[in-house]
C-alpha positions in Angstrom: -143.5 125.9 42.4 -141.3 129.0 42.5 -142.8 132.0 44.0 -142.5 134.0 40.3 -144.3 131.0 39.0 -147.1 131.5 41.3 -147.1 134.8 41.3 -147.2 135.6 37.5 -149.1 132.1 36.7 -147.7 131.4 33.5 -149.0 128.4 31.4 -146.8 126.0 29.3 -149.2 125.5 26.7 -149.5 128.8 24.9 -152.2 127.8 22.6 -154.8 130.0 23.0 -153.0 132.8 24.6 -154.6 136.2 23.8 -154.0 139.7 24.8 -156.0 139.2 28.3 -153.7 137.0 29.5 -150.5 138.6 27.8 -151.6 141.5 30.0 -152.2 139.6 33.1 -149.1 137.9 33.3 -147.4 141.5 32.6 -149.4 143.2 35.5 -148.3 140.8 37.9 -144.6 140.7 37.2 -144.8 144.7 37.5 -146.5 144.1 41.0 -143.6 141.8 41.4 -140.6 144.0 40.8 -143.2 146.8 42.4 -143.1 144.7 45.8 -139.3 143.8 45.6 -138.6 147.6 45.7 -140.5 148.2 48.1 -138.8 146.1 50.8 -135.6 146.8 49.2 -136.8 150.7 49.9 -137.1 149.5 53.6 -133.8 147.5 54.1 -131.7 150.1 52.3 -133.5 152.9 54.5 -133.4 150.3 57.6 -129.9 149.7 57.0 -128.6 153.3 56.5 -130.9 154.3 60.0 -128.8 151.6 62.1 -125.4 152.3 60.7 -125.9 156.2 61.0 -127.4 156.5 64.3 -126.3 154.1 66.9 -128.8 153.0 69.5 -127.9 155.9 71.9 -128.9 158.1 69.3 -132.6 156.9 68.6 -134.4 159.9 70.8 -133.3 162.7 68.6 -133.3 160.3 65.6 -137.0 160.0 65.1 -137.6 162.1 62.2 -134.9 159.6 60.7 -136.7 157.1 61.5 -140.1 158.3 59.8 -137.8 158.9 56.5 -137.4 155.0 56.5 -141.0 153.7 57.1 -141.7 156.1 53.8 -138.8 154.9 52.1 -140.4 152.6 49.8 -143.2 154.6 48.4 -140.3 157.4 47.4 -137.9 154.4 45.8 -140.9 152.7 44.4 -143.0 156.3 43.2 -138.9 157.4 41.3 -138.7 153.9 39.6 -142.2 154.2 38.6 -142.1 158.0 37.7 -139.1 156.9 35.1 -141.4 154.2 33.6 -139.1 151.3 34.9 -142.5 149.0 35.5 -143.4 149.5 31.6 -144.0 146.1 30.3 -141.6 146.8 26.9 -138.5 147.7 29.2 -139.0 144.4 31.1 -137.2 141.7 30.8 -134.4 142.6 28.0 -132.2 145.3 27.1 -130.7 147.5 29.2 -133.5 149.5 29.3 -135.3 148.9 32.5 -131.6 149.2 34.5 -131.2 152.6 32.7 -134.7 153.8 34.1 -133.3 152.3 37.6 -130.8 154.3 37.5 -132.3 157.6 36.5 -134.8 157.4 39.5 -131.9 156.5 41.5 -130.4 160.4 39.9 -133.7 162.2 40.3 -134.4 161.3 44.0 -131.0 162.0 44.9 -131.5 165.5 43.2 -134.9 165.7 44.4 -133.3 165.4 48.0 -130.6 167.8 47.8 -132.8 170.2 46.4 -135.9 169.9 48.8 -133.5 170.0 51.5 -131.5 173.0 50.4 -135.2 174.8 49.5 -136.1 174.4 53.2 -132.7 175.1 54.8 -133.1 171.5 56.2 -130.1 169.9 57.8 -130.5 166.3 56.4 -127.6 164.1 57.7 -126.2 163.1 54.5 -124.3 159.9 55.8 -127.5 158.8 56.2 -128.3 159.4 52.2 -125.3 158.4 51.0 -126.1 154.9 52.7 -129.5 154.5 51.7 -129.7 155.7 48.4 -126.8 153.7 46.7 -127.9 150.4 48.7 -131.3 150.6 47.1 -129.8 151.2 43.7 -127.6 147.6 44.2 -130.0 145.9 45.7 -132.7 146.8 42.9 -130.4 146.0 40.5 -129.4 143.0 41.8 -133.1 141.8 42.1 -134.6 142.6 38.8 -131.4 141.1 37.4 -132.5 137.8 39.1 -135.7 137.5 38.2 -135.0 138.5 34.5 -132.3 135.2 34.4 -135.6 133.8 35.7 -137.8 134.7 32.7 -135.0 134.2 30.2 -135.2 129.9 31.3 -138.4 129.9 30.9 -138.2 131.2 28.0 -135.3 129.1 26.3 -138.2 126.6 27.0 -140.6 128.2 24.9 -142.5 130.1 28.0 -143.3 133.4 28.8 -143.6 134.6 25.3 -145.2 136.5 23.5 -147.6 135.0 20.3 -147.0 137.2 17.0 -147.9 137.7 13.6 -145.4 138.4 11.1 -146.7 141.1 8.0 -145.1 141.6 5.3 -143.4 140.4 1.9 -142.2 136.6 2.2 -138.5 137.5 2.2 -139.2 140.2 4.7 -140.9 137.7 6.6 -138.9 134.9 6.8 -135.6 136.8 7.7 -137.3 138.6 10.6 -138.4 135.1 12.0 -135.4 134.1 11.7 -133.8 137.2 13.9 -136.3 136.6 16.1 -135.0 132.8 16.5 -132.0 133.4 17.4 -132.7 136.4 20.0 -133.9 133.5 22.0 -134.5 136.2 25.4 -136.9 138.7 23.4 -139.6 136.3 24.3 -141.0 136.8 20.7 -142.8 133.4 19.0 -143.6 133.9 15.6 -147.0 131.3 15.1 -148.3 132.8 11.6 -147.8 134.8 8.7 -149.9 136.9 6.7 -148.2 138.0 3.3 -148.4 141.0 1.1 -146.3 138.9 -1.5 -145.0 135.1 -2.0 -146.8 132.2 -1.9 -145.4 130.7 1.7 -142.8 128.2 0.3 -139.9 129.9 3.0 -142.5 129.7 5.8 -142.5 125.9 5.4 -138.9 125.2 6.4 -139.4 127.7 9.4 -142.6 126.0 10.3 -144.7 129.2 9.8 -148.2 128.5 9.2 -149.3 131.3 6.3 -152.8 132.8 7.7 -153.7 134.5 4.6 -153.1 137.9 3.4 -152.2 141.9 4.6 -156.6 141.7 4.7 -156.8 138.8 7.1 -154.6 140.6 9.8 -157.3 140.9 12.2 -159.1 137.6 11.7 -155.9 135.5 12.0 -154.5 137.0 15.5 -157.9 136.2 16.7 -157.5 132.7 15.3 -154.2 132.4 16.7 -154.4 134.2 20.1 -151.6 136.3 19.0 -150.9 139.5 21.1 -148.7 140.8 19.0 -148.6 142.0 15.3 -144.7 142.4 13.9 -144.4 144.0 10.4 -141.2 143.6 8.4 -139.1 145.9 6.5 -139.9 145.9 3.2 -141.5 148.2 0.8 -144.6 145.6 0.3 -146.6 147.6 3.2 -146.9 151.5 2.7 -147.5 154.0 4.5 -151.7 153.4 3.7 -151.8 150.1 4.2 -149.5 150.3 7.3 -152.6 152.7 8.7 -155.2 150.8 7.5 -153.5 147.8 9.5 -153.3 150.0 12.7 -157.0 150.3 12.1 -157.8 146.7 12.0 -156.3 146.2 15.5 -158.1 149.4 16.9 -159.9 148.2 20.4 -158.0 144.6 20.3 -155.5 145.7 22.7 -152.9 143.9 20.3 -149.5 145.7 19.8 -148.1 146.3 17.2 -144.7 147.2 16.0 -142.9 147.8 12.9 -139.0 146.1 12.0 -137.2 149.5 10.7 -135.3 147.3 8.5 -131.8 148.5 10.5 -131.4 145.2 12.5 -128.0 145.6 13.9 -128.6 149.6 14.6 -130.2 150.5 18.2 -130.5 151.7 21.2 -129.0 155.7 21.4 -128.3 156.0 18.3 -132.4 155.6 16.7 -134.5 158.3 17.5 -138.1 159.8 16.4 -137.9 162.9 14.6 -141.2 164.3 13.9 -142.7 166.1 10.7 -146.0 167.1 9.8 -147.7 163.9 9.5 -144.3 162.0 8.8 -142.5 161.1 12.0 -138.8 160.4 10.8 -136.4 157.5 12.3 -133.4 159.5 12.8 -130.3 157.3 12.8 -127.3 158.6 14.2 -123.6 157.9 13.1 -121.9 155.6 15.1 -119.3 157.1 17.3 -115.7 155.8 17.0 -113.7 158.6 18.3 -114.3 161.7 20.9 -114.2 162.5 24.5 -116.5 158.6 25.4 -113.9 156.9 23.7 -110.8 159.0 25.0 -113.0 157.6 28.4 -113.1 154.3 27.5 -109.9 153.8 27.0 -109.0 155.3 30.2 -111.5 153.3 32.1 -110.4 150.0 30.2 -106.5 150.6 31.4 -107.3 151.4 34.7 -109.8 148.5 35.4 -106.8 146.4 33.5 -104.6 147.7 35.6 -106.3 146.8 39.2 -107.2 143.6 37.4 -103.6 142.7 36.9 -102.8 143.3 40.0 -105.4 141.9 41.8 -104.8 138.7 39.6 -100.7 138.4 40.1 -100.8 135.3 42.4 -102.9 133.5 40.2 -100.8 134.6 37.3 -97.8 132.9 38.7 -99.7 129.5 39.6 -101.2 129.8 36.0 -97.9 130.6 34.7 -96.0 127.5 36.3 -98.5 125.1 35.9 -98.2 125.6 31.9 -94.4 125.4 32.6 -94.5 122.2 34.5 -97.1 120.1 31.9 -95.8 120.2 29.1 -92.6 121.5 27.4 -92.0 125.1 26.2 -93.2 128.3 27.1 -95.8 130.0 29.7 -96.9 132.5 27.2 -98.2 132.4 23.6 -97.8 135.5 21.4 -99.3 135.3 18.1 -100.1 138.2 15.7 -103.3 139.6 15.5 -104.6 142.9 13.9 -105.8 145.5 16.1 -107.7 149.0 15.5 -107.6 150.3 11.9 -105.9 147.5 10.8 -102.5 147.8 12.8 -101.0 144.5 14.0 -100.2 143.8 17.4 -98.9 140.9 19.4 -101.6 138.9 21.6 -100.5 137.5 24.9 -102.7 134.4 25.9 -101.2 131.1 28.1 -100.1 128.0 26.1 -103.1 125.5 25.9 -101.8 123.4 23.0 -98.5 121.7 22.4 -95.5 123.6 21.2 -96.1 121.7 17.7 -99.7 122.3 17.5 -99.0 124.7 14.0 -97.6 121.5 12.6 -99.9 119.5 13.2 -103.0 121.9 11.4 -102.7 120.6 8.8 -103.1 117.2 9.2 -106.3 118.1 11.0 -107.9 120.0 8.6 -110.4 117.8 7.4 -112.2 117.9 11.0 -112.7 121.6 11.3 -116.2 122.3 12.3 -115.8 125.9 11.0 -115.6 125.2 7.5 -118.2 127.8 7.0 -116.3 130.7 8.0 -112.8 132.0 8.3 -111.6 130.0 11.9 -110.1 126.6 13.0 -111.7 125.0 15.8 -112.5 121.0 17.1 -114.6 120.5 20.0 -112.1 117.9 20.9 -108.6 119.1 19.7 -106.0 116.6 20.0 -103.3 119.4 20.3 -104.6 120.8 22.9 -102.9 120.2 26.8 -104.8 118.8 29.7 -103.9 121.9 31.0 -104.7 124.0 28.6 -108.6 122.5 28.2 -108.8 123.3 31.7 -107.5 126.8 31.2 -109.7 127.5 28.0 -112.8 125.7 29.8 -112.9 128.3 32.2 -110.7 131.4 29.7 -108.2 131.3 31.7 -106.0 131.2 29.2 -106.7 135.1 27.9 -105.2 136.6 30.9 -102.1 137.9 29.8 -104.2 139.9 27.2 -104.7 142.3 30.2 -101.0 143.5 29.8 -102.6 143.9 25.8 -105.7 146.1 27.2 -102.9 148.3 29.9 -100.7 149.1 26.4 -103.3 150.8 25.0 -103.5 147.8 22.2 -106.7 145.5 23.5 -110.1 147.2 25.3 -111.7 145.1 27.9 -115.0 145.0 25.7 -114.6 145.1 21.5 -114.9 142.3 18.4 -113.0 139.2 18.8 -109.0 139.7 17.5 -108.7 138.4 14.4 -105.8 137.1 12.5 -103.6 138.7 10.0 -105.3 135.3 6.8 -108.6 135.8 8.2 -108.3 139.8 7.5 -106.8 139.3 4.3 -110.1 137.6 3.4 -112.6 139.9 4.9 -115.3 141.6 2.7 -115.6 144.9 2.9 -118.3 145.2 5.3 -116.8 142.7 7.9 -113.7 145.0 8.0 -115.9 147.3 10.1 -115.1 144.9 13.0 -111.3 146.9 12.6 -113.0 150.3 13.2 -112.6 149.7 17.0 -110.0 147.6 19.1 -110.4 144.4 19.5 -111.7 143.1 23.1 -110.8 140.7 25.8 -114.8 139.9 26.1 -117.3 141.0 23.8 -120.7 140.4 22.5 -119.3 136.9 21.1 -118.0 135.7 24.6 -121.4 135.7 26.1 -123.5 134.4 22.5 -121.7 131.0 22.2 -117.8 131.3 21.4 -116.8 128.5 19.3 -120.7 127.6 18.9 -121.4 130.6 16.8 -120.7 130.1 12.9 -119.0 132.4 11.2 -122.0 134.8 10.1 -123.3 135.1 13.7 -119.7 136.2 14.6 -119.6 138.8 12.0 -123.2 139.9 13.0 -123.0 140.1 17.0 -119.5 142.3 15.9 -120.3 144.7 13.7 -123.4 145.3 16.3 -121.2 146.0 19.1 -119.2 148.5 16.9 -122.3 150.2 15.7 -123.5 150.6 19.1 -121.3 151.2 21.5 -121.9 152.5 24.8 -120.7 152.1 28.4 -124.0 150.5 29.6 -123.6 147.6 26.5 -120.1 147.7 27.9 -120.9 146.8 31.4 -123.9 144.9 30.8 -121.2 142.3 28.5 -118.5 142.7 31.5 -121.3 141.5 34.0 -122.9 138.1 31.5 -119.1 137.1 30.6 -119.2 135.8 34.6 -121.9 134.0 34.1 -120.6 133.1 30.5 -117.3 131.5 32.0 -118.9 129.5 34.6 -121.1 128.1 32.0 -118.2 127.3 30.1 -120.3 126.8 26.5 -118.6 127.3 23.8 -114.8 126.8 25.0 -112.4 124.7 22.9 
């Protein structure tokens, strides 16, 4: 057994689960990740004491020294001060790394300003060191043991039990989101409905607990922790009060679907009124000073990349060569920002005839749902060239795309010029930004996703954008690649 299993104790058979242990298991994993930074406070400050002040040093070094035995109460009191052990920042989102980092920002202040305050001559090697190492390491850690709870719960552990309010529809669409965000930990096991009579909940496998009245009595029936109402007009304000009533003393959360699925993190906000706080959505941003910085950021990391990547370019670029016959490098038209075709650099995976051959291979497209072509097993495509897309290899070149100013590192998937002639009006948001080398639907699937979870896991990036989305999707597309699901 692992040493998170035995230290959080989770069960596999949920039945039964209530809000006590819910609340257990989140206590422990806080005193977990509480621990972890602890002796990460200790290493970092450790490591920045012996690289700072060699050995001859020690004698006048001491007060340095007593700085680094109270290391980890000032890492772990920052983290804690900017509520990055809350049990609904744990676990998903970028959320708890964004509390991370603003401890890591306030003790650094906090430093500079007790130090200047008392005219104190802190060696700052010494800070620089320690400060930055603890910020890695922490990530680093919490990072780890969040993969950890996301197996467990791609095997139906660690979740949460819920109830699902609302009108039917309402109901059965938000089980469904909640389905397929396998890593919120979220297990729908009942329903009580303001209207319907439960036919949807029977192909979802929902059992219907009774009515908006029976709230109370079915999450103690079903050891729920968790009450989730959906959007819908079928629970008003009253009854939505009335509800918060029934749950009064229980312990049981409960949280209310906005009805804006794909529209989060900066951009919602509470506004408050006179007994009506407001859910202030913002506009999406897609120009400005952050972009002008994206795009600076994206051709300068493109840039190093490239370089950084120029021998195994050429050993790419001659094994396509010598495998099969025609060229390294396969352009193809694609449509870019606002619309505005562009030409795609990728390396040849298929055979120089593979457009030829489409057509006689229609029949077995396995995307017949949507707008794209792909086979699991395309006959068209090179030995080389399976090994290249196994691993997206292949989508080098695009690199040079992202340095011209054409491609962004992170963006929707570039689209042809037929599948944009076909687009509904809503899916031609995708064009509002430029297309990416990785993106939301590089670390969801590729070719697994149909068509409708490609549209949805788009249009969510371009709604909201931000650089921590950005290098939260840079940092899964490793892991993504290695994996290798979903490339063919």
């Amino acid at each position: 057994m692992s040493v998170l299993d035995r230290s959080i104790r989770f069960v596999d058979d949920l039945s039964g689960v209530g809000v006590a242990r819910r609340r257990s298991w989140e206590r422990r994993y806080a005193r977990l990740l509480l621990s972890y930074d602890a002796v990460v406070g200790i290493v970092a400050a450790m490591s920045a004491y012996l690289l700072r002040f060699p050995s001859d040093s020690l004698s006048w070094a001491y007060v340095y020294a007593l700085a680094t035995f109270a290391a980890p109460l000032l890492w772990t009191a920052a983290i804690g001060l900017s509520g990055g052990y809350e049990a609904r920042v744990l676990g998903l989102g970028s959320e708890e790394f964004q509390r991370i980092f603003r401890a890591f920002i306030g003790l650094t202040a906090t430093i500079g300003f007790v130090s200047y305050a008392l005219k104190a001559d802190i060696a700052r090697g010494y800070i620089v060191l320690a400060l930055p190492l603890a910020l890695v390491l922490s990530f680093l850690g919490h990072y780890g043991l969040r993969k950890r709870i996301h197996r467990g719960r791609s095997r139906g552990r660690y979740t949460y039990r819920v109830i699902a309010v609302g009108g039917e529809e309402s109901v059965a669409d938000l089980t469904m989101q909640l389905r397929q965000e396998r890593y919120c930990g979220m297990q729908v096991v009942g329903a009580c409905l303001s209207s319907g009579d439960g036919a949807r909940l029977v192909g979802l496998e929902v059992p219907l607990l009774g009515g908006l009245d029976d709230v109370g009595a079915a999450v103690r029936s079903s050891g729920a922790d968790t009450v989730a109402v959906a959007a819908g007009a079928s629970v008003g304000p009253a009854r939505l009060r009335r509800l918060a009533w029934q749950l009064e003393g229980t312990e049981t959360d409960l949280v209310v679907a906005p009805g804006l699925m794909e529209v989060a993190g900066p951009r919602l906000h509470i506004r408050p009124m006179t007994g009506l706080p407001l859910l202030h959505v913002e506009e999406p941003e897609f120009a400005g000073a952050r972009r002008v910085a994206k795009a600076v950021v994206d051709r300068s990391l493109a840039t190093v990349a490239f370089v950084l990547a120029l021998p195994l370019l050429a050993v790419l670029w001659v094994a396509v060569r010598v495998s099969s016959p025609g060229p390294a490098i396969f352009k193809q038209v694609r449509i870019g920002r606002n619309g505005k075709e562009f030409t795609l650099l990728k390396f040849r995976s298929m055979y120089v005839d593979a457009e030829k051959r489409r057509a006689e291979l229609e029949q077995r497209n396995e995307r017949a749902e949507g707008l794209l072509f792909k086979i699991r097993d395309d006959p068209r495509i090179t030995p080389v060239g399976r090994f290249l897309r196994r691993l997206s290899l292949d989508e080098l070149p695009q690199l040079i795309n992202v340095m011209q100013g054409k491609m962004s590192l992170v963006g929707p998937r570039p689209p042809l010029p037929e599948e944009v002639a076909l687009y509904e009006d809503d899916v031609r948001r995708r064009l509002l930004v430029k297309p990416g080398l990785t993106g939301l639907w590089q670390i969801s699937g590729r070719s697994d996703l149909d068509w409708d979870d490609s549209v949805r896991l788009d249009l969510r990036y371009v709604e909201n954008w931000s650089f921590t989305l950005d290098l939260m999707i840079l940092w899964k597309t490793m892991s993504a690649v290695v994996r290798g699901r979903g490339a063919y």
